[in-house]
C-alpha positions as CSV (number, residue, x, y, z in Angstrom):
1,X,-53.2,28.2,78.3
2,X,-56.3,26.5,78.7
3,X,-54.2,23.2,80.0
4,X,-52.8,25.1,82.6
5,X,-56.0,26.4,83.7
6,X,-57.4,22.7,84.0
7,X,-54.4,22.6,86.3
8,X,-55.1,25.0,88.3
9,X,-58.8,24.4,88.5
10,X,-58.0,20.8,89.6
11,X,-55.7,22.4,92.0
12,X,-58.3,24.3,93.7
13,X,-60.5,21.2,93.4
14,X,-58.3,18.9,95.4
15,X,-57.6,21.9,98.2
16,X,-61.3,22.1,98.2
17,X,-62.0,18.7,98.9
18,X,-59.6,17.6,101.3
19,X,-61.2,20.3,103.7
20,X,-64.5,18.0,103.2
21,X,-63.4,14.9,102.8
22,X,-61.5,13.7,106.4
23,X,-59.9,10.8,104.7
24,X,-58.2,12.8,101.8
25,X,-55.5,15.2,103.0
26,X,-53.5,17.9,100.6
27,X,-50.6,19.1,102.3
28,X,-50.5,22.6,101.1
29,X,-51.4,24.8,97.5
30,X,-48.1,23.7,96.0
31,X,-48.5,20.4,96.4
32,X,-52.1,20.2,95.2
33,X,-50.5,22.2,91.9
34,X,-47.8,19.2,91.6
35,X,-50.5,16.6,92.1
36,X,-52.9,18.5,89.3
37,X,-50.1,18.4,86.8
38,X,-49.1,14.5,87.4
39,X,-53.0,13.7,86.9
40,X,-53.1,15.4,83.9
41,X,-49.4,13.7,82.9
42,X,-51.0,10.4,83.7
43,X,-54.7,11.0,82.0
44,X,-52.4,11.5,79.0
45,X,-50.1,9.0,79.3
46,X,-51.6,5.7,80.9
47,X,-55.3,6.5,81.1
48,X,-56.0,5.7,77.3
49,X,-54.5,2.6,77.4
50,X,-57.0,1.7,80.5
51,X,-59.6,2.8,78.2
52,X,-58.7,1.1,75.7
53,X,-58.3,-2.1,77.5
54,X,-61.6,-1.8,79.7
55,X,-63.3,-0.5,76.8
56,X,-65.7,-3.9,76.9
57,X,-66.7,-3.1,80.7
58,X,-67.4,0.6,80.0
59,X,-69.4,-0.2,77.1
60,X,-71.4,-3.0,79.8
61,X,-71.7,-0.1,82.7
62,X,-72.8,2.7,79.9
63,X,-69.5,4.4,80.8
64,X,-69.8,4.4,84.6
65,X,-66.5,2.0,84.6
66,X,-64.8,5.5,83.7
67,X,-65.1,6.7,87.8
68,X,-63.1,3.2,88.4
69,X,-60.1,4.6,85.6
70,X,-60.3,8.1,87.6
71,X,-60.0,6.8,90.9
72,X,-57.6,4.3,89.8
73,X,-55.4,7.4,88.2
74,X,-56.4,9.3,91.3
75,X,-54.3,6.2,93.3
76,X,-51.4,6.3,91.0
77,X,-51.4,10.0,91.7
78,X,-50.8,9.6,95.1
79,X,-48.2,7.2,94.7
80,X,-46.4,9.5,93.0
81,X,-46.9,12.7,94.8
82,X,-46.5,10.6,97.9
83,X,-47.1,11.9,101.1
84,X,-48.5,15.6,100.3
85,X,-51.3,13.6,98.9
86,X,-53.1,11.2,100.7
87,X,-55.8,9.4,99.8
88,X,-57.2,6.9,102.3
89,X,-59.0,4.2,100.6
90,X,-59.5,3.1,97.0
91,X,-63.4,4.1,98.2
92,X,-62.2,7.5,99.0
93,X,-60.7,8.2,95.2
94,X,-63.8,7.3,93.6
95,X,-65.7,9.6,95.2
96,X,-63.3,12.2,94.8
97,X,-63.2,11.2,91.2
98,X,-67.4,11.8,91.1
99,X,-67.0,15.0,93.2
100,X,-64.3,16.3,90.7
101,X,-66.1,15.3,87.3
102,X,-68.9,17.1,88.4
103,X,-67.5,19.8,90.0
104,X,-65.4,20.1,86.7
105,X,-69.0,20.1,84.7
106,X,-70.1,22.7,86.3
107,X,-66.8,24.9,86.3
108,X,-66.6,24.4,82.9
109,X,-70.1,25.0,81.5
110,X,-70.1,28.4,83.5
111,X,-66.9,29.5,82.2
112,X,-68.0,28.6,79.0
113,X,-70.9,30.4,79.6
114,X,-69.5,33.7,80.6
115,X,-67.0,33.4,78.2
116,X,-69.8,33.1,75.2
117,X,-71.1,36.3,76.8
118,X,-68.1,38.6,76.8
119,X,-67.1,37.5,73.3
């Protein structure tokens, strides 16, 4: 349950940004669901392997290399959503790729948060 609501979240996310972000365009709330789940396909499948293989550059950059892997799995996102998903530039994923990591921190920490207070 908690996968799927990562999903989602992203969802939202990328519907939320591409009303800020002119050069990043969702086409509607089902495809911003289908682009959430190929992300988190792709994080599982091909992102550890980048990882892995970059691990001496992320190590050099103190893990800032990592916004690279996420816009790079951002781009293969959109080549395999195709045209729902645009994403202009490789410029344009990495900042999506900050925007959503943080905007993910703070999601997360306040759900976590709220849940710690109900249970």
């Amino acid at each position: 349950m908690k996968w799927f609501g990562g999903i989602l979240v992203n969802a939202f996310l990328f519907l939320l940004l591409s009303l800020i972000i002119p050069s990043f365009h969702v086409e509607s709330i089902g495809t911003a669901i289908l682009a959430s789940f190929i992300l988190a396909l792709v994080n599982i499948l091909v992102r550890p392997l980048l990882v892995l293989f970059t691990l001496p550059a992320t190590i050099f950059t103190l893990g800032l290399f990592l916004f690279i892997i996420n816009a790079l799995m951002l781009i293969l996102t959109h080549k395999i959503v195709g045209n729902g998903f645009v994403i202009d530039s490789f410029g344009i994923a990495l900042l999506i790729a900050f925007l959503m990591s943080i905007l993910n921190l703070i999601l997360n920490t306040t759900v976590l948060k709220a849940s710690y207070k109900l249970g």
